[in-house]
N, C-alpha and C positions, 0 to 999 in steps of 0.2 A: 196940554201945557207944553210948550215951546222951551227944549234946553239948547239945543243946537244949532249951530248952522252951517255943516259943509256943504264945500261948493259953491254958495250961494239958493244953498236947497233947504229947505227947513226936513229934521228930521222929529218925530215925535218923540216922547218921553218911553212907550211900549217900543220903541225900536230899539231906542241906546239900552236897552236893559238887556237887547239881546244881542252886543257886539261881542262876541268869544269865538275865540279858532280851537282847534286844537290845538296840540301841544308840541311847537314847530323845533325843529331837531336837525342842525347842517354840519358835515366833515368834511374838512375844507382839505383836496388835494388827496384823494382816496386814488388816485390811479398817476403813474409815476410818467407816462409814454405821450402825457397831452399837454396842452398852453394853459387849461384850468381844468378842475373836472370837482364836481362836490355829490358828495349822498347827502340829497336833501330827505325831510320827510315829513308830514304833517297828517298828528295822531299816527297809527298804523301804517296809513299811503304810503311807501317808499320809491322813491327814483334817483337812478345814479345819470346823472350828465353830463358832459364832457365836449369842450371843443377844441377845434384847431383852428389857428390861422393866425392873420391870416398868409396862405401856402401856396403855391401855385394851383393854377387850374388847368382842367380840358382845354383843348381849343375848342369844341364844341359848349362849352357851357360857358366863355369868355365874355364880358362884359367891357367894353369902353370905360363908359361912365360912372363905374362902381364894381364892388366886390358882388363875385356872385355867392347868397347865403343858400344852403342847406340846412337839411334836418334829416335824420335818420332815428326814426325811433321804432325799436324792438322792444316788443309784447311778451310776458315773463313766458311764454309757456308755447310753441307752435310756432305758425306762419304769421303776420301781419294780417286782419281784417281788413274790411275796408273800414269798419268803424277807429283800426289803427292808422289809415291811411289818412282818413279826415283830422285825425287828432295830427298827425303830423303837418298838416297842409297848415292848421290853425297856430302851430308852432312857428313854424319857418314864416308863415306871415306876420305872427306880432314879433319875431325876433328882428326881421329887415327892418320892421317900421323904429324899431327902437333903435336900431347900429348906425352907425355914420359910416355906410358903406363906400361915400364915394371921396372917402380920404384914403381909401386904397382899390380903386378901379385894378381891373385885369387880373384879378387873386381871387380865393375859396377862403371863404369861414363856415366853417363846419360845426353844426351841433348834432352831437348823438345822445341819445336816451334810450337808457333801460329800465324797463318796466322791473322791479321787484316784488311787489307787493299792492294790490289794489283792493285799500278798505273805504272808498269814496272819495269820492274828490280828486279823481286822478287827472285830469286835465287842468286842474290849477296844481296840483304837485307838480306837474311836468315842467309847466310854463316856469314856474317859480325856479326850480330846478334849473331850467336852460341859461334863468336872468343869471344866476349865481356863480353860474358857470363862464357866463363871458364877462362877467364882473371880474373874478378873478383871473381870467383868460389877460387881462387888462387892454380888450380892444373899444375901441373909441365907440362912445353910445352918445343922442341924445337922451335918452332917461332911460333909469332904470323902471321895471314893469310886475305891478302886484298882482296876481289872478288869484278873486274867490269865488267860491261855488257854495249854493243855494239851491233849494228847491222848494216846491209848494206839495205840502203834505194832502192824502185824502181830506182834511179836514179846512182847506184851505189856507192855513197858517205856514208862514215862511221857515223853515230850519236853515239857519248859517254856518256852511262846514260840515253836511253830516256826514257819519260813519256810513258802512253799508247794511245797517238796519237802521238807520231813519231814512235813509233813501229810498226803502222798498215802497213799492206802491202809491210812488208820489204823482201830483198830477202835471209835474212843470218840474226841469232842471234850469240851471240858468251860471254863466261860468264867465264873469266880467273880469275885464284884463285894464289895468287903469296906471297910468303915466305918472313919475315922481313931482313932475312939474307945476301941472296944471291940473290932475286928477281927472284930466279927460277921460273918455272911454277912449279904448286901441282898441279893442277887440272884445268883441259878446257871441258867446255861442250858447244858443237857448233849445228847446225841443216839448214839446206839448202844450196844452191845452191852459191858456191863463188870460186873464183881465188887463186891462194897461196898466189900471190902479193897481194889480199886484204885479208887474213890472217895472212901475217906479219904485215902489219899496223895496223892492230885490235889490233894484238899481241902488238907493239909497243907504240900506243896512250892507249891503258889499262896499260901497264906499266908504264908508265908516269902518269898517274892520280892514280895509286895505292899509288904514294907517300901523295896525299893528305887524305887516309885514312890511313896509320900510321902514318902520322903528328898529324891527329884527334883523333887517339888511345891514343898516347901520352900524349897530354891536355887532354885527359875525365882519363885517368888512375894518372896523374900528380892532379890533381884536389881532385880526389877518394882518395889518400895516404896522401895529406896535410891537408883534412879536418880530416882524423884520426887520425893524427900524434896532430893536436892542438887539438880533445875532449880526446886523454890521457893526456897531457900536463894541459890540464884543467884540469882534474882530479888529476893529481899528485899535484896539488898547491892545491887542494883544500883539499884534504890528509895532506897536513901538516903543512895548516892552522889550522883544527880541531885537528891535534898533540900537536900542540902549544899551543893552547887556554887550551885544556889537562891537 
């Protein structure tokens, strides 16, 4: 039975029953010395991110034609891996593809990430984390960018979101990164052993649950603009009250 249709992709009736994230959780402006910085966190996963810009740059890392982005992301605990090195390369890549880097050529924007807590899901907490961060950073994007992570259990069946014990001894990870716009794919980073058949449905039930995190972009950024909009508002009354009194 056919309820759905994102994309232009038919999704089944067993798939939408299983669109659920965990329990998505952001504090907007947790570090006082950045252009935005938020602790996002989804379920247990937590990561704090933070960017600058855009700032001057090296001369060795100068760009003409665009700003040059970064990404620096530190691992709760030790030196960087190279499996933290990949995850960072996968970051600064979907970050450039979403910025409108070359409305500010010959400048740095910078994103950094810290790893606090890893209960699954840690490269879609990252990425999500980075978007949120230059969302309120307020540098010029073409679209904002959802990442969810999936994987194919022993038993062959997709889990959406899991913690680090339904991750254990899975046969396939899979960690899609999808555009506000057109729900393209940006970015997929996959690893093991799986069918195409259960790569479209990874593909498919991640798409479907991305909508639940720009729903939640929406309210945390909807939230962020009304309470600024009422402390200038306060401020202008309070302006000419004291005009008055004057």
């Amino acid at each position: 039975m056919v309820i759905a249709n994102i994309n232009m992709q038919v999704v089944n009736e067993d798939v939408m029953k299983n669109i659920k994230l965990r329990t998505l959780s952001c504090e907007l402006n947790p570090l006082t010395r950045t252009d935005g910085s938020v602790l996002f966190s989804q379920g247990a996963t937590c990561v704090l991110a933070s960017m600058l810009g855009p700032v001057e740059v090296k001369l060795q890392n100068l760009k003409i034609d665009k700003a040059n982005v970064e990404c620096i992301y530190r691992p709760k605990a030790g030196l960087p891996t190279i499996r933290d090195k990949i995850r960072e390369v996968i970051i600064k890549d979907t970050c450039e593809t979403a910025l409108l880097a070359t409305l500010h050529p010959r400048t740095l924007i910078s994103v950094q990430l810290q790893e606090l807590d890893d209960r699954g899901g840690l490269d879609a907490c990252a990425i999500n984390a980075a978007c949120m961060a230059l969302l309120i950073g307020g540098v010029p994007m073409k679209f904002t960018v959802a990442a969810v992570h999936c994987v194919i259990d022993k038993n062959g069946e997709i889990i959406l979101d899991p913690d680090q014990f339904q991750a254990v001894d899975n046969r396939a990870s899979f960690t899609f990164v999808f555009d506000s716009l057109e729900r393209d794919l940006v970015t997929v980073h996959s690893f093991g052993c799986f069918k195409m058949s259960q790569f479209k449905d990874a593909h498919l039930m991640c798409l479907a649950a991305s909508n639940i995190l720009f729903d939640f972009y929406r309210k945390i950024m909807s939230n962020f603009h009304n309470k600024i909009n009422t402390s200038e508002e306060d401020n202008y009354r309070t302006e000419n009250i004291d005009t008055m009194e004057t």
